[in-house]
PAZAPA-4460 file (N, C-alpha, C; in steps of 0.05 Angstrom, whole numbers, plus 32768, in hexadecimal, padded with zeros to 4 digits):
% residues 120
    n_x    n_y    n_z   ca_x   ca_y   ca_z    c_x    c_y    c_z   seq   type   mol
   810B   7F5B   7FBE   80F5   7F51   7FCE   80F9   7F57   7FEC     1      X     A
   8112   7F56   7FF7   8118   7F54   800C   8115   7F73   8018     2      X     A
   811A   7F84   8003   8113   7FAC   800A   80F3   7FA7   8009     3      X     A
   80E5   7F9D   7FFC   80C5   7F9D   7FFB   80C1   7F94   8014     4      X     A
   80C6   7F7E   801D   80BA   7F71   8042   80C8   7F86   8051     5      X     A
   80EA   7F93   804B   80EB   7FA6   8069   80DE   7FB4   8069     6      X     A
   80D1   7FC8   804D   80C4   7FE1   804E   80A3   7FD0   8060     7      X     A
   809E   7FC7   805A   8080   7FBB   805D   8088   7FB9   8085     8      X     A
   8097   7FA8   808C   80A1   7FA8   809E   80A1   7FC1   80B8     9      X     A
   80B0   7FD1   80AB   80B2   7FEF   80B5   8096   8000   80B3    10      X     A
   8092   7FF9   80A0   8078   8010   80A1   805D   8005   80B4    11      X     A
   8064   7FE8   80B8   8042   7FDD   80CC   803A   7FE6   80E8    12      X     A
   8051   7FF3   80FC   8047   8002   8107   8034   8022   8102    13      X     A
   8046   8027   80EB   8034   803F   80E7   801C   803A   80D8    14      X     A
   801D   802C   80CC   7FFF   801C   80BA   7FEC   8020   80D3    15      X     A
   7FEC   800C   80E5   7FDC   8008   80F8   7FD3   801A   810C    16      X     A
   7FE1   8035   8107   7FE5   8053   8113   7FD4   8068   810D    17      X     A
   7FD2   805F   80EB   7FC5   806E   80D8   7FAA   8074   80D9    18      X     A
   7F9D   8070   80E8   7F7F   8077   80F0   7F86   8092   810C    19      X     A
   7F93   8088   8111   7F97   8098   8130   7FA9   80B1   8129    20      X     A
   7FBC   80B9   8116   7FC4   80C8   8107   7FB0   80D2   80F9    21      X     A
   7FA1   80CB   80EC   7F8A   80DB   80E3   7F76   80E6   80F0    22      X     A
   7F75   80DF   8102   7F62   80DC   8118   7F6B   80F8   8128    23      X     A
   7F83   80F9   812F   7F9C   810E   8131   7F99   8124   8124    24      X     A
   7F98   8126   8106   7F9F   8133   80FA   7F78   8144   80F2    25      X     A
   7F67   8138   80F7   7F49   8144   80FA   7F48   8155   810C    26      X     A
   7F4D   8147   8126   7F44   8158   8135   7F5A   8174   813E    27      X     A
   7F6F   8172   812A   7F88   8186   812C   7F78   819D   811B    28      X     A
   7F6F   8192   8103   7F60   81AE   80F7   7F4C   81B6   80FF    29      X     A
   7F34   81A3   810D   7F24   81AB   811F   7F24   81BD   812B    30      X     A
   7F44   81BD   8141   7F46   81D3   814F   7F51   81E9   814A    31      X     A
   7F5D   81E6   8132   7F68   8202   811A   7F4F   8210   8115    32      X     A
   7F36   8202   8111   7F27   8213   810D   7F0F   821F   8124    33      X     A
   7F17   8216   813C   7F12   8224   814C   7F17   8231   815C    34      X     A
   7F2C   8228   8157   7F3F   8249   8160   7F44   8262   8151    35      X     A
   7F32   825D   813B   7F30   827C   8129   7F15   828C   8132    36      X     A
   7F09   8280   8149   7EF7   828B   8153   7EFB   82A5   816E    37      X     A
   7F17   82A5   816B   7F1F   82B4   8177   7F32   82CA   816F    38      X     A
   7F3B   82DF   8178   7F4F   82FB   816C   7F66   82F4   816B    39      X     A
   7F75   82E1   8179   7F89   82D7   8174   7F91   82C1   8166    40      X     A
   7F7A   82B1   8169   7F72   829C   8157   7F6E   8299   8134    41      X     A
   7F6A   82A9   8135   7F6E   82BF   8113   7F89   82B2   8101    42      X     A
   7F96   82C5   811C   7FB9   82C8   811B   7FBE   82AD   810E    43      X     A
   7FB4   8298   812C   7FC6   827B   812C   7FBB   8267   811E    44      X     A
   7FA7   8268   811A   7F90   8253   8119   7F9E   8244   80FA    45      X     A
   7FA9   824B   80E5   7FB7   8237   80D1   7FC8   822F   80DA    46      X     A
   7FD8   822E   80F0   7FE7   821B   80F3   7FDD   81FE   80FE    47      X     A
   7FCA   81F9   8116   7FBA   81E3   811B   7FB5   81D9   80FF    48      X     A
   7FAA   81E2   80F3   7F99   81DA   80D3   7FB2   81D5   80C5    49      X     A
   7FCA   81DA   80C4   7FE0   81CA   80B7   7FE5   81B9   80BC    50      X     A
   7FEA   81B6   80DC   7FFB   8197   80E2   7FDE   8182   80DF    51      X     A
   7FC8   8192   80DF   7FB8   8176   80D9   7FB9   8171   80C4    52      X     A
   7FB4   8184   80A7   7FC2   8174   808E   7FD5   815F   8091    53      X     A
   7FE9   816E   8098   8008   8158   809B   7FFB   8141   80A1    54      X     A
   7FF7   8143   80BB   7FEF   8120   80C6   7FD5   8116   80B0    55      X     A
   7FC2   811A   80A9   7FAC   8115   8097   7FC7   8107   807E    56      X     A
   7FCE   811B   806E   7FDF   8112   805F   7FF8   8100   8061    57      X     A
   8009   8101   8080   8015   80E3   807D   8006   80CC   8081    58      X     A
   7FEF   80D5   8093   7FE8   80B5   8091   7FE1   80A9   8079    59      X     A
   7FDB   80BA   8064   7FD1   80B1   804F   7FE8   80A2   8040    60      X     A
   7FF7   80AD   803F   8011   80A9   802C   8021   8099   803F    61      X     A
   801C   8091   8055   8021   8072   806C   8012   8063   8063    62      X     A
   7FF9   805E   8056   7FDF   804B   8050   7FF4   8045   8034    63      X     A
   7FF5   805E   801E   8000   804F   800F   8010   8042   800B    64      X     A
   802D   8047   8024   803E   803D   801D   803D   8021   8027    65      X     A
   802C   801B   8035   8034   7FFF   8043   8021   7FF3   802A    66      X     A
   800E   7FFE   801C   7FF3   7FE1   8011   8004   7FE5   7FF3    67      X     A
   801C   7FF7   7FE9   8021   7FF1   7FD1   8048   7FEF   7FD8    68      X     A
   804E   7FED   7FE4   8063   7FEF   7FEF   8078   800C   7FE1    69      X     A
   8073   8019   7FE6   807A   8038   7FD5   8094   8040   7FE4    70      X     A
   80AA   8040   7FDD   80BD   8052   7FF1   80B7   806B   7FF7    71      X     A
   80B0   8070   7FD7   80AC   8092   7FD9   8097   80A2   7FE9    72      X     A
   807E   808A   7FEC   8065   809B   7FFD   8072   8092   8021    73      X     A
   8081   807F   801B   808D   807B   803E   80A2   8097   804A    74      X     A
   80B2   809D   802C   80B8   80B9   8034   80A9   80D4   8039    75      X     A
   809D   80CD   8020   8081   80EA   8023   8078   80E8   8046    76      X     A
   8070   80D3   804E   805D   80CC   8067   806D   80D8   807D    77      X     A
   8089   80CD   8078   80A4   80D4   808F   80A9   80EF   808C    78      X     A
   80A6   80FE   807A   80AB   811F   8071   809B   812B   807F    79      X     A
   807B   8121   8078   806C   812E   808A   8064   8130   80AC    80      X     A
   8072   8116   80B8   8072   8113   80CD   8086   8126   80D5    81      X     A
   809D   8123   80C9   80B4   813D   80D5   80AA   815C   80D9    82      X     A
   80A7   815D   80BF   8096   817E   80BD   8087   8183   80DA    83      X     A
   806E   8170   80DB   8065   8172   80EF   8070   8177   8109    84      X     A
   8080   8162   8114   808C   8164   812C   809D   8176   8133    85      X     A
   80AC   8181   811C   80B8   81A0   8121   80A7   81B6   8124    86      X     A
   808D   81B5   8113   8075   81C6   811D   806C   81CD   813D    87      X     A
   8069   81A8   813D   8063   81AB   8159   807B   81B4   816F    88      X     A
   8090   81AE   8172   80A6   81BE   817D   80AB   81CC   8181    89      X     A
   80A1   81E4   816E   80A5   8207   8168   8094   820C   8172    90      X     A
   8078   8204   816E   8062   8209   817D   8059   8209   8198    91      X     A
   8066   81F2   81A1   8065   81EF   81BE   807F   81FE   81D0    92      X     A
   8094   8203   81C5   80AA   820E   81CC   80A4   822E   81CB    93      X     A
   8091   8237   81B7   808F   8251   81BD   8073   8251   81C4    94      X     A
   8063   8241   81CF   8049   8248   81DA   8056   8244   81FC    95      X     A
   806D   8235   820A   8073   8239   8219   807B   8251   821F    96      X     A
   8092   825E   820F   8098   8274   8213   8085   8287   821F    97      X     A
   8073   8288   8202   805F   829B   820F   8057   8296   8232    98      X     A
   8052   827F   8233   803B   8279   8252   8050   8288   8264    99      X     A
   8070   8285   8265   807F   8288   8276   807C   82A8   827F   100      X     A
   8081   82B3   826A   807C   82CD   8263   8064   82D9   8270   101      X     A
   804D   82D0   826D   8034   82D5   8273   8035   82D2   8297   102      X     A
   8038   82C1   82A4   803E   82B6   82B4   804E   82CB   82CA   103      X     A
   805C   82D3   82BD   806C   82EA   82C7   8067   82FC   82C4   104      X     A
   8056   8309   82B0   8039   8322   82AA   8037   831E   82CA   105      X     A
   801C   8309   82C4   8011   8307   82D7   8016   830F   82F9   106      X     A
   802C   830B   82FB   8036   8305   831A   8047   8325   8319   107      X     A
   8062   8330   8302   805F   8346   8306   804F   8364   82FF   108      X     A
   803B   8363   82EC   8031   8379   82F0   8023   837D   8306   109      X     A
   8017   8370   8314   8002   8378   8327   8016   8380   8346   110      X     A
   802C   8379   8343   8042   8375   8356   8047   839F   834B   111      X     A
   8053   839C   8333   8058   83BE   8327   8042   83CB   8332   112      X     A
   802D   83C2   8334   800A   83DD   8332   800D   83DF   834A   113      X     A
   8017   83D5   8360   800E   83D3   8376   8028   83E4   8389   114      X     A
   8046   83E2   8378   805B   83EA   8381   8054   8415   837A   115      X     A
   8052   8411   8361   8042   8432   8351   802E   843A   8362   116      X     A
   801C   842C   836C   8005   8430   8379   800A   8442   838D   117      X     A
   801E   8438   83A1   802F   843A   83BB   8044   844C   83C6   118      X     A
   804C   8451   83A1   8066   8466   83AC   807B   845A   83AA   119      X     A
   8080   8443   83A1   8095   843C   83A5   80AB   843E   8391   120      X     A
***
């Protein structure tokens, strides 16, 4: 009885989360799919549309676990939150990259056209 109230316990912040995780997880594919409106967007655009499954799908399997007390959908829910957040990590870790990169496009090519231009 006493594993039934911790699990119930543990899971009521995310219970109460579970709209806003979904909520999360809509407008994540939302923007998966509008970003296939573009040539690179093509490329990327299933990954947005994944992590919003993920989140769609833990919150679900967070709903279940707290209204039937399920270990197993509290893990399912925790699996998918992980997945996610390593998604998001890689994603943002190499969408920085890129900007850094770009950033430095930016500032040296026109610095190169201008050195070529000149003679130098």
């Amino acid at each position: 009885m006493d594993d039934i109230q911790g699990l119930s316990r543990f899971m009521e912040p995310l219970y109460r989360s579970k709209g806003w995780i979904t909520f999360a997880g809509v407008l994540s594919i939302i923007q998966g799919v509008f970003t296939i409106l573009s040539i690179w967007g093509i490329i990327i655009c299933w990954i947005p549309i994944w992590m919003g499954i993920l989140l769609c799908s833990a919150s679900t399997h967070i709903r279940l676990a707290y209204e039937t007390n399920s270990e197993m959908d509290y893990l399912h829910s925790m699996d998918k939150l992980g997945t996610y957040f390593r998604i998001l990590g890689i994603f943002s870790l190499v969408s920085l990259i890129i900007g850094v990169i770009a950033i430095f496009a930016a500032i040296l090519i026109p610095l190169l056209a201008a050195a070529t231009h000149h003679g130098f």
